[in-house]
C-alpha positions as CSV (number, residue, x, y, z in Angstrom):
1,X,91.4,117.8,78.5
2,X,90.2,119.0,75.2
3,X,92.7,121.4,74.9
4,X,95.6,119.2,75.6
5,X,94.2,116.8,73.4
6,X,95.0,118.7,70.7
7,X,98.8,118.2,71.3
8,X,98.8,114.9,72.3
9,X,101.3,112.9,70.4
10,X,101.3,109.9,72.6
11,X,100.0,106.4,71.6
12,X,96.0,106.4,71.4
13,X,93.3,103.6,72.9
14,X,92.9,100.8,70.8
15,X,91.1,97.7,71.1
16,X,88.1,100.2,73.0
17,X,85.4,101.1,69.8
18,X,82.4,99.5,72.0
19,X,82.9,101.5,75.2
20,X,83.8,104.5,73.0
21,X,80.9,104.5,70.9
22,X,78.8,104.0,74.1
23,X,80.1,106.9,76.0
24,X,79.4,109.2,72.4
25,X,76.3,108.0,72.8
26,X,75.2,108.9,76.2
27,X,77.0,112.0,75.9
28,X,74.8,112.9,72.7
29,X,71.2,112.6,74.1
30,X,69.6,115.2,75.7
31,X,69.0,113.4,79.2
32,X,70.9,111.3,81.3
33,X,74.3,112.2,80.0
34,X,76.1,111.5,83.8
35,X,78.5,108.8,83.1
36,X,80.4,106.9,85.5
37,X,82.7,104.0,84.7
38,X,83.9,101.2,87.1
39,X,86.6,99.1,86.5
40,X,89.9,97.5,88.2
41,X,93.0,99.6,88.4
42,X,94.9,99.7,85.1
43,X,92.4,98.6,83.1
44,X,92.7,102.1,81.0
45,X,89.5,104.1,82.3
46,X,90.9,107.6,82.4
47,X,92.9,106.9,78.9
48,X,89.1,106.6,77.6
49,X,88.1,109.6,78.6
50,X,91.1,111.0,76.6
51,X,90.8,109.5,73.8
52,X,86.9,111.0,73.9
53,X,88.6,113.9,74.6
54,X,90.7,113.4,71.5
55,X,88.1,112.7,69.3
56,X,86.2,115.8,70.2
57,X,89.3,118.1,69.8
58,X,89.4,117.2,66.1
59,X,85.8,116.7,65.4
60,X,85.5,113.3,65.0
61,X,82.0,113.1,67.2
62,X,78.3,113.6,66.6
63,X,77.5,116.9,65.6
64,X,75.6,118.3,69.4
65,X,79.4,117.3,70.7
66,X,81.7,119.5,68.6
67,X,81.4,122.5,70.9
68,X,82.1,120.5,74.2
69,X,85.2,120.8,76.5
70,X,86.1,118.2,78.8
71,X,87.2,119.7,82.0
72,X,89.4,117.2,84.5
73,X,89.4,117.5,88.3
74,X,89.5,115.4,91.4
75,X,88.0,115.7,94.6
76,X,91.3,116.3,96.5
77,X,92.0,119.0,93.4
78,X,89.2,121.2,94.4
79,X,90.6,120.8,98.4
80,X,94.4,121.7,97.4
81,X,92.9,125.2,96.0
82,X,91.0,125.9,99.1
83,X,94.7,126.4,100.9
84,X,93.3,125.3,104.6
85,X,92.5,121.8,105.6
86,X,89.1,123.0,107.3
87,X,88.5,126.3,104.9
88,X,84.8,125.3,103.6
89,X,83.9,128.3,102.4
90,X,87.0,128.6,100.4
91,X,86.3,125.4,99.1
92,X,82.7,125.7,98.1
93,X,83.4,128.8,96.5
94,X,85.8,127.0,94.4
95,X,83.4,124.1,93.5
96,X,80.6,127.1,92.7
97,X,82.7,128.7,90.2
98,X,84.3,125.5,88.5
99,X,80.6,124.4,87.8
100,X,80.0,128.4,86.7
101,X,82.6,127.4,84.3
102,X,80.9,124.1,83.0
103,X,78.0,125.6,82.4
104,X,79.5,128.9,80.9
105,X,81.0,126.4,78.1
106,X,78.4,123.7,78.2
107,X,81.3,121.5,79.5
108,X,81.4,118.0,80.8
109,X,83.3,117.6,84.6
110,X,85.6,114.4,84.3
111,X,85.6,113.8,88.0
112,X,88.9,110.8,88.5
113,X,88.3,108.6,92.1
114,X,84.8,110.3,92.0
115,X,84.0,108.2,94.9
116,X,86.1,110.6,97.2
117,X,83.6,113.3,97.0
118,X,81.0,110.6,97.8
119,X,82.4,110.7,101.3
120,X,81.7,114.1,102.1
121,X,77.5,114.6,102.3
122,X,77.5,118.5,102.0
123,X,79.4,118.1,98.7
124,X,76.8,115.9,97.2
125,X,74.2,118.3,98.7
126,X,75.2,120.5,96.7
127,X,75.6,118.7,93.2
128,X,72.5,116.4,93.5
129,X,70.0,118.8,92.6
130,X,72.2,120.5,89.5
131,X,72.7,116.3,88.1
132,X,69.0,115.9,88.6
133,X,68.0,119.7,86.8
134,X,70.5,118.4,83.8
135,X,72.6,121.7,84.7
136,X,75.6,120.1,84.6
137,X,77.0,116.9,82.6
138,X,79.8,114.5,84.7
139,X,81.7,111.5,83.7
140,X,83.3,110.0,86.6
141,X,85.7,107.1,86.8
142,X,86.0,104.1,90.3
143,X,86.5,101.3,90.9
144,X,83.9,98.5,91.3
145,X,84.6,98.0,95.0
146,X,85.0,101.8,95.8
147,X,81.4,102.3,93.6
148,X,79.4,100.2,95.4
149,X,81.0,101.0,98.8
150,X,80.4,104.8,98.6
151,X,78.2,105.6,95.5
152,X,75.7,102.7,95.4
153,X,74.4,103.5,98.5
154,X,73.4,107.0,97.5
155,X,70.5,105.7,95.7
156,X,69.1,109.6,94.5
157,X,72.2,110.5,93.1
158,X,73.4,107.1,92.3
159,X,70.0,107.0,89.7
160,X,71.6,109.8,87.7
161,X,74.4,107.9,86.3
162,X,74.8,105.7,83.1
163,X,77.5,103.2,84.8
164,X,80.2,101.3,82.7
165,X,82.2,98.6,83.2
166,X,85.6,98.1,81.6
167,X,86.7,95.1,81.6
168,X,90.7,94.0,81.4
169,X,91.6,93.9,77.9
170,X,92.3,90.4,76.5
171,X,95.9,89.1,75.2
172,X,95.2,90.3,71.3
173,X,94.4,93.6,72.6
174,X,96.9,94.1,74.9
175,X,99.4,93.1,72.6
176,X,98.0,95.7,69.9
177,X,98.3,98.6,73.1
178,X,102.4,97.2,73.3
179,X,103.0,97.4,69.9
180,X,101.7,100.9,69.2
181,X,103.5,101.8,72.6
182,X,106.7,100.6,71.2
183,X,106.2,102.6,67.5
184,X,105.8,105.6,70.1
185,X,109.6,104.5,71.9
186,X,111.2,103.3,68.2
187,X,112.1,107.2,67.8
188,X,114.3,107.0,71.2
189,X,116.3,104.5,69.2
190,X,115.0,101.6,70.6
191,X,115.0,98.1,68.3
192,X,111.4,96.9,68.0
193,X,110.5,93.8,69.7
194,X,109.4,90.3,68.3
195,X,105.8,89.3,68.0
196,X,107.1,86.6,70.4
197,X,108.7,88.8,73.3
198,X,105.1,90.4,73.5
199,X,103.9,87.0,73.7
200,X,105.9,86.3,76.5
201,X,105.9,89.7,78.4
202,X,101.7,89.2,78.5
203,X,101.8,85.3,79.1
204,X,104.2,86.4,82.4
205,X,102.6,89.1,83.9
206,X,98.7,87.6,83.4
207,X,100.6,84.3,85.2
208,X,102.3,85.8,87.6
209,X,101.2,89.4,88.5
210,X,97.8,88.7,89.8
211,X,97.1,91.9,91.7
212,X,97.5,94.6,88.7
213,X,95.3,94.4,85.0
214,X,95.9,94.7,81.9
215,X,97.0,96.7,80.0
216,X,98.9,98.3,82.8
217,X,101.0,96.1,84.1
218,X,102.5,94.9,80.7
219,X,103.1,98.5,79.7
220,X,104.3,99.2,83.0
221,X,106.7,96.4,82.8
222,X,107.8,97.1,79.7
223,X,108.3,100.3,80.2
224,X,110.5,99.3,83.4
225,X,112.4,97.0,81.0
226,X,113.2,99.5,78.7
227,X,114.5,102.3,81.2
228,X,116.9,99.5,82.9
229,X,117.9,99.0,79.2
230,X,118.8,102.3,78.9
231,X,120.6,103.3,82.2
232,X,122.5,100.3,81.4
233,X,123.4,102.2,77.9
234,X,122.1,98.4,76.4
235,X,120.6,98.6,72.9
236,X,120.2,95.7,72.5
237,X,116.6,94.2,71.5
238,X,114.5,93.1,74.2
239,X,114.8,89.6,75.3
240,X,113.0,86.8,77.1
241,X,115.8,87.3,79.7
242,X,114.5,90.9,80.2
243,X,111.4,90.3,81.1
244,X,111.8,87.4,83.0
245,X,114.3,89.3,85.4
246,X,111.7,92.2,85.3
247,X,108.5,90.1,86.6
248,X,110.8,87.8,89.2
249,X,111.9,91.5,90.9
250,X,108.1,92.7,90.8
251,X,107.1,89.7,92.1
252,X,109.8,88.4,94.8
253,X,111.0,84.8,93.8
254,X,114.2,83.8,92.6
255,X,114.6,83.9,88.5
256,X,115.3,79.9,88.0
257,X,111.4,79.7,89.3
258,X,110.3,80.9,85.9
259,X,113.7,80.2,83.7
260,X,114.5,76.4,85.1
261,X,111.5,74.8,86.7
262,X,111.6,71.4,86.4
263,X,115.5,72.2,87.7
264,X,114.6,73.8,90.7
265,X,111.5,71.9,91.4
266,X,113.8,68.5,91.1
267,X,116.2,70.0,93.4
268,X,113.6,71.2,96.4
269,X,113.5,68.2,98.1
270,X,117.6,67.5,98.8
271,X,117.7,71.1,99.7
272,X,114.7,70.9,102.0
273,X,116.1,67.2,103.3
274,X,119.7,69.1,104.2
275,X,118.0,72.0,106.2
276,X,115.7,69.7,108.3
277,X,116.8,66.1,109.7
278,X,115.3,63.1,110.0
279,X,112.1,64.0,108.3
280,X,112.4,62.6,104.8
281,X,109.3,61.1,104.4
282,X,107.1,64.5,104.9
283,X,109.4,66.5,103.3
284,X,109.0,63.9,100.2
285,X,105.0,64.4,101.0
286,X,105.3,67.5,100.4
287,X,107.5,67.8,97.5
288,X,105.6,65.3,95.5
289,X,102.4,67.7,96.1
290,X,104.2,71.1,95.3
291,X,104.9,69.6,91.9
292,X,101.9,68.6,90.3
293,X,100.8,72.0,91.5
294,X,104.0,73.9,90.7
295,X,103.7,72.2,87.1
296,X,100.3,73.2,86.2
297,X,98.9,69.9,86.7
298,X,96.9,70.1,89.3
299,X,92.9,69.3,88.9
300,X,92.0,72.3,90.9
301,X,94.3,75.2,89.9
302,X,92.4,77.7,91.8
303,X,93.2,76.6,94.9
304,X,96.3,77.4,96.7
305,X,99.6,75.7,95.3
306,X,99.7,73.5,99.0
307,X,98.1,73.4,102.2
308,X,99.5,71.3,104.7
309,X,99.0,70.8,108.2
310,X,102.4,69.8,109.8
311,X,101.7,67.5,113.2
312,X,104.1,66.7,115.9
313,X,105.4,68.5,119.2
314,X,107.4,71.4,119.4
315,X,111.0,71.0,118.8
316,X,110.9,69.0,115.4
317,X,111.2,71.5,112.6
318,X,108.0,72.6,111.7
319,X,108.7,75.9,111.7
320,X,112.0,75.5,110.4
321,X,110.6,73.2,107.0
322,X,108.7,76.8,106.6
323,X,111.3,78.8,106.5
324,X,113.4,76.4,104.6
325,X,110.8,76.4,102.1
326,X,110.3,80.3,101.9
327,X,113.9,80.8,101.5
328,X,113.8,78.1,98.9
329,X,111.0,79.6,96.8
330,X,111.9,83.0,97.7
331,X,115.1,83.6,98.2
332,X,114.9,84.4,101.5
333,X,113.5,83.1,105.0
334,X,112.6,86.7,105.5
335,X,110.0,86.1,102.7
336,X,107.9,84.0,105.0
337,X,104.4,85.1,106.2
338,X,103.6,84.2,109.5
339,X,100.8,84.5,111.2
340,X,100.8,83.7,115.2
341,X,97.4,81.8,115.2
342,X,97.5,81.9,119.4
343,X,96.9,85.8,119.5
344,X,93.3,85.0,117.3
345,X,91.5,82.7,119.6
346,X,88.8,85.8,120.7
347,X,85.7,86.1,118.5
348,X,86.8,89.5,117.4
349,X,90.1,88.0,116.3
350,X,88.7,88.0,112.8
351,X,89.2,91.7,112.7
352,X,92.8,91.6,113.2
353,X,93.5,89.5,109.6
354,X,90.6,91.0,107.8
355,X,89.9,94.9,109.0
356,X,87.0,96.8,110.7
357,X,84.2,96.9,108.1
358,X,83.4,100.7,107.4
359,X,86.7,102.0,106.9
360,X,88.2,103.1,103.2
361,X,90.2,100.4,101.1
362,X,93.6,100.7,100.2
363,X,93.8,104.4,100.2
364,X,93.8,104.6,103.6
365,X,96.5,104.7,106.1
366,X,98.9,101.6,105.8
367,X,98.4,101.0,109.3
368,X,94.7,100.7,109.1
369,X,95.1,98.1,106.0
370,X,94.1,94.7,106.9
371,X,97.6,92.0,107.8
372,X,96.7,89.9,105.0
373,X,96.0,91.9,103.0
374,X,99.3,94.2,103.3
375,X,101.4,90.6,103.2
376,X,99.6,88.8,100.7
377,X,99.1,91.5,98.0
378,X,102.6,92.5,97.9
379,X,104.3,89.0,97.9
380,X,101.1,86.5,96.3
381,X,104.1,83.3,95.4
382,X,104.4,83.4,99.5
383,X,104.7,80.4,102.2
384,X,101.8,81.6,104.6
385,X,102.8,79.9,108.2
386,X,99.7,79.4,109.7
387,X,101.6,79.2,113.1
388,X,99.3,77.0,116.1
389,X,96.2,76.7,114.0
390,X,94.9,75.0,117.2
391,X,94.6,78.0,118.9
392,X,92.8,80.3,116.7
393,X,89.2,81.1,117.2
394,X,86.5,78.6,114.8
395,X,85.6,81.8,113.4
396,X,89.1,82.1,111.6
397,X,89.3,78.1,110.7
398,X,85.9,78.7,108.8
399,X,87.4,81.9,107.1
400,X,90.1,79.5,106.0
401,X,87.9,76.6,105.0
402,X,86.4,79.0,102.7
403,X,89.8,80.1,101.3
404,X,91.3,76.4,100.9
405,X,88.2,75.8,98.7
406,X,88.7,79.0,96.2
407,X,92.2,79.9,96.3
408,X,90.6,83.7,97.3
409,X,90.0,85.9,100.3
410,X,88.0,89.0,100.6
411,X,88.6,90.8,103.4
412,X,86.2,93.2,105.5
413,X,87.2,96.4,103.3
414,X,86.3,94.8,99.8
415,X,89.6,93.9,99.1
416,X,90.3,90.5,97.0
417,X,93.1,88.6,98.4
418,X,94.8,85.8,96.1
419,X,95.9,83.1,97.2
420,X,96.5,80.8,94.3
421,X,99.9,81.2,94.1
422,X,100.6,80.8,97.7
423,X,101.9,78.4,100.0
424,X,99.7,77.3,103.6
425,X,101.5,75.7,105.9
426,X,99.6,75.1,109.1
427,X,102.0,74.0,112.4
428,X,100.0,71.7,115.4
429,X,101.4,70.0,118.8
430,X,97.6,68.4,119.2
431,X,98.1,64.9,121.2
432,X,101.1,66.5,122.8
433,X,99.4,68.3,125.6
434,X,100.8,65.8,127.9
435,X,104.9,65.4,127.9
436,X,105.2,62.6,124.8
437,X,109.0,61.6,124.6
438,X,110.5,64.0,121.4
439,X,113.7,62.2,121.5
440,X,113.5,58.3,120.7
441,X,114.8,56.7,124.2
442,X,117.3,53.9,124.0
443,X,116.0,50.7,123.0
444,X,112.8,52.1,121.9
445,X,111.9,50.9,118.3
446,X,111.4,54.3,116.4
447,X,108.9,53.1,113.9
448,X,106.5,51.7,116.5
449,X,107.3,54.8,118.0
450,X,106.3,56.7,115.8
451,X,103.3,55.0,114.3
452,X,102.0,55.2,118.2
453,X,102.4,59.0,118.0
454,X,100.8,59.2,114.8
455,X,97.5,57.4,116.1
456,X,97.4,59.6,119.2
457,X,98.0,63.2,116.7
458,X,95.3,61.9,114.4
459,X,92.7,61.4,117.0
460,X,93.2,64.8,118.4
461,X,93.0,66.5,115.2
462,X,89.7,64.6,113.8
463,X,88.2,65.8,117.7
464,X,89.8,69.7,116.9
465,X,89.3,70.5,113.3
466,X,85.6,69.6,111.4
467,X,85.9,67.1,108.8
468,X,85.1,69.8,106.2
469,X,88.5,71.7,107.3
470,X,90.4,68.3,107.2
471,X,88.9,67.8,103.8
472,X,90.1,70.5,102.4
473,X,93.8,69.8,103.7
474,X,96.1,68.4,101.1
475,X,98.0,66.2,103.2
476,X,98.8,66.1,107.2
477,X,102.6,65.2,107.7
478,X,103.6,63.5,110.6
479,X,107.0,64.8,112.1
480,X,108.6,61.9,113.8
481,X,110.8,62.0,117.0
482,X,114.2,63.1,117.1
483,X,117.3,60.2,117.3
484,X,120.8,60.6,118.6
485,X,121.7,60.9,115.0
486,X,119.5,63.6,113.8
487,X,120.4,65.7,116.8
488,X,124.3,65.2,116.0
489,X,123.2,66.5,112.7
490,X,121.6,69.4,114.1
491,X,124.8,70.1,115.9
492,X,126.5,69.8,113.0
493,X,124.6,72.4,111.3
494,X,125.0,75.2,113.8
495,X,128.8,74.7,113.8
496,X,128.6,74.8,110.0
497,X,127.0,78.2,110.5
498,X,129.3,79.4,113.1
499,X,132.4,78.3,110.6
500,X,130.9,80.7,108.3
501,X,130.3,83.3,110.4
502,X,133.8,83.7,112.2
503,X,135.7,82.1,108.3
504,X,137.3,79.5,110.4
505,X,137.9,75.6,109.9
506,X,136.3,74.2,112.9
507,X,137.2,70.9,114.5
508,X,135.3,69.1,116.9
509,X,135.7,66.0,119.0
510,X,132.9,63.7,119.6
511,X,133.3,64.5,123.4
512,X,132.0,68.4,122.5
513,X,129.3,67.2,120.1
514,X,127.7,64.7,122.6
515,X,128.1,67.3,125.7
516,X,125.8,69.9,123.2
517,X,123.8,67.3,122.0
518,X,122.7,66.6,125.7
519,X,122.3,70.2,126.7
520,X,121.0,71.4,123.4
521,X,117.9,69.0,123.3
522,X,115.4,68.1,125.5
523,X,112.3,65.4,125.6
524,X,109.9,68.3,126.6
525,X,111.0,71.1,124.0
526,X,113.0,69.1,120.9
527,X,116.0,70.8,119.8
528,X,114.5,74.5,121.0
529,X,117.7,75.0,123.4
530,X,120.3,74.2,121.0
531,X,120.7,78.0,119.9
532,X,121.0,79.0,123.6
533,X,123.2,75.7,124.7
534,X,125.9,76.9,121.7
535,X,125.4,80.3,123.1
536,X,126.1,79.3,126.8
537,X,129.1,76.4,126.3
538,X,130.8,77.7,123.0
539,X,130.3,81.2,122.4
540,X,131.2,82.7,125.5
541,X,134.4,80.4,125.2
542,X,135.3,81.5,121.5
543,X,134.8,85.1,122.0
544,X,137.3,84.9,124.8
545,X,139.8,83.5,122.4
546,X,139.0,86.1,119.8
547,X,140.1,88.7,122.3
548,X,143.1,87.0,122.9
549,X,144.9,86.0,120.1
550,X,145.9,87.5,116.9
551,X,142.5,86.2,115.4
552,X,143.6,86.7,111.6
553,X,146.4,84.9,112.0
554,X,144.3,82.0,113.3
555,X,142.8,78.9,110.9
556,X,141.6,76.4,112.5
557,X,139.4,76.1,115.6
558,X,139.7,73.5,117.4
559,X,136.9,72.8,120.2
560,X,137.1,70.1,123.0
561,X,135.2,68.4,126.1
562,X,137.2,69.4,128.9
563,X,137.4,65.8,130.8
564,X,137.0,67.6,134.8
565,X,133.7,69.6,133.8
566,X,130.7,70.1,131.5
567,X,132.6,72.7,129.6
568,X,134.0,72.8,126.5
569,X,137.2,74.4,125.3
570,X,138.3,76.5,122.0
571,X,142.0,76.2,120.7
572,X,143.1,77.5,117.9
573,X,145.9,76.7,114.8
């Protein structure tokens, strides 16, 4: 590292004197030189070590460090070399001579992820006695979690280290790490960028990047910026614009989010309202809640942006308002997180969501990475569908509680989960274990229908969920029974699909819309069937008359009751 310091002519660490000077330090005394330094990911921990590196190359260090090299390797380095997945020998001969070579030219060892060696027990064997004589001097770099998951415990070699923690840097300094970054880019012709722009490009990503650090993730969306720029053959200077497209495609959600808020937010309930019928007054519940929140406004920002508990039978749109709302804040129903809550109701269910304690962290596998964990961290402005939350085990409703309250998760591998950005919707059918009517009979009074229903759903929550969960809820909408009306509705939506689908006008009488509405819906499961009742009585029928016309020539569809059966039939103009 020494040596290539010597022809580095990238942008140096700034904003870093303190931890420099401290490392110089340690380095300098005659005992306890071992460094290690723990931080998050990004924060700039091996860029330290370079610029220490730096400063040695060109003698700008305590006299007993002019003669130093700084020689960089990694655990999996030292593995590669051996040529053989199981060749210890091979591999021991090539840690013997690398440390031959530190002490040959009184060398430090900058060991990167030095917790990976931590794993292996022989290894450490064999270096614990040469870090205890003060034979050898090595800085390592970790993170916090991976520190005091594999070094910590190691308490005889864990005793030889000076640890360091570096911190994120704040706004100033990151802003000082852009701007010498962008005097580094100014000789590939690019314009400079306003004091402002860096403003922006640090507000956006501390807001709404929560999983990376600074300064990495502002360089590395800047640096993403100015590459599109570039393929694009756009000179242009940087704009707002720029980085607000940047951070929206980092982070999943749709660019009016960040560019028109009040716009979209405004707008969330008449969408939401025209995807799912007849439920007005908790979709306005809702809506009402996701703007104070969505606004900043809220008197507990750290908690997630809505929890909700959605109540009613099955049939009504729960589920649907989710994905209505996912596609809404994310572009796409796809976007939704959903959780099955009726696979968790063991006591080991806990596992499944969180991880087996013992195994690695993120570096492992991506199958062995926790659910949440792999859904949250790479979409945190998510709608988490917390599907049955009846079902699951207390276990995971006490997980939750906890989460509700902090707007964080940990899971059972270390791993900080954010969930201050995110979305919980929770779905219920308590107090409809027996058959309650779905659909509003004829003659019954809907309201006092409905206010029964909401009684007999509140008394079966208050005996399921502890008043601490309930507590913690934002609000509990009600989903009221379907009407003759809504279902028509309903209808009407699928055809609206279908007429996109096939690019046809389609006409229907009231005879076909009544004869899906009653197969389509049921008292027991809602609207459920409708899919499959348009399946059985239309599309059977329609793809029959594709085959046997000259489709493209066709414009309209017309569909009708046929008046001797329960079957409809598909015309066409």
């Amino acid at each position: 590292m020494t040596y290539e310091a010597q022809f580095w002519q990238g942008s140096r660490v700034i904003g870093r004197e303190a931890e420099i000077n401290q490392i110089l330090t340690i380095l300098s005394r005659r005992g306890m030189r071992n460094i290690i330094l723990t931080g998050d990911a990004g924060v700039g921990k091996t860029a330290l070590i370079s610029e220490v590196a730096y400063r040695i190359a060109t003698n700008q260090v305590p006299t007993q460090l002019r003669q130093t090299r700084i020689i960089q390797t990694t655990f999996n380095d030292l593995w590669a070399l051996a040529g053989e997945s199981d060749n210890w020998a091979k591999y021991f001969q090539n840690l013997k001579t690398l440390l031959n070579e530190v002490k040959k030219y009184n060398a430090i060892l900058f060991i990167d992820e030095i917790h990976t060696i931590y794993g292996h027990p022989i290894s450490m064997s064999y270096l614990r006695p040469r870090l205890a004589s003060g034979e050898i001097t090595i800085l390592g770099a970790t993170t916090e979690h991976e520190y005091y998951t594999f070094i910590q415990r190691d308490r005889a070699t864990a005793r030889r280290f000076q640890v360091l923690r570096i911190p994120e840097t704040d706004v100033l300094t990151t802003k000082q790490i852009l701007t010498s970054f962008l005097e580094k880019e100014k000789s590939a012709g690019l314009t400079l960028v306003d004091a402002d722009i860096l403003d922006y490009l640090v507000s956006l990503t501390n807001s709404y990047i929560p999983y990376q650090f600074q300064p990495s993730k502002a360089l590395s969306l800047l640096e993403e910026v100015i590459i599109t720029k570039q393929i694009g053959g756009d000179r242009t200077q940087i704009s707002q614009d720029d980085i607000r497209k940047a951070v929206c495609r980092v982070v999943g959600i749709p660019e009016e989010a960040i560019s028109s808020p009040k716009k979209r937010l405004e707008a969330m309930e008449e969408v939401l309202n025209a995807h799912i019928l007849g439920q007005k007054e908790a979709i306005g519940r809702l809506c009402r809640r996701l703007f104070i929140s969505k606004a900043g406004l809220s008197v507990t920002p750290d908690r997630p942006d809505g929890i909700f508990l959605l109540a009613g039978p099955t049939g009504v749109g729960k589920t649907e308002l989710a994905k209505a709302l996912a596609a809404y804040i994310n572009g796409s129903e796809k976007d939704l997180i959903r959780v099955d809550m009726s696979g968790l109701s063991e006591a080991g269910s806990i596992y499944t969501l969180l991880g087996v304690p013992g195994r690695d962290s993120l570096d492992d596998a991506p199958q062995n990475v926790p659910h949440l964990t792999r859904q949250l961290r790479g979409r945190p402005y998510s709608v988490l569908l917390l599907d049955e939350i009846e079902k699951a085990h207390p276990s995971i409703h006490l997980l939750f509680l906890h989460a509700f309250d902090t707007g964080r998760l940990h899971d059972n591998l270390g791993n900080e989960i954010y969930l201050g950005n995110t979305i919980i919707i929770m779905t219920t059918n308590l107090g409809f274990s027996v058959r309650h009517p779905i659909i509003g009979m004829p003659g019954s009074d809907p309201e006092k229908m409905a206010k029964e229903q909401e009684e007999a759903i509140m008394k079966s929550i208050k005996e399921k969920f502890p008043p601490e969960f309930l507590g913690r809820i934002d609000d509990i909408l009600f989903f009221k029974p379907l009407t003759p009306e809504i279902m028509r509705g309903f209808v009407g939506q699928k055809l609206h699909q279908l007429q996109k689908i096939t690019g046809k006008r389609i006409e229907t009488t009231d005879e076909a819309v009544s004869l899906l509405c009653e197969k389509g819906f049921s008292p027991e499961y809602g609207a459920r069937d409708l899919n499959r009742a348009i399946d059985d009585l239309l599309g059977y029928k329609l793809a029959l008359f594709k085959l046997s016309v000259d489709w493209d020539q066709v414009r309209v569809l017309k569909i009708d009751k046929m008046p001797t059966a329960e079957e409809l039939v598909v015309m066409g103009e």
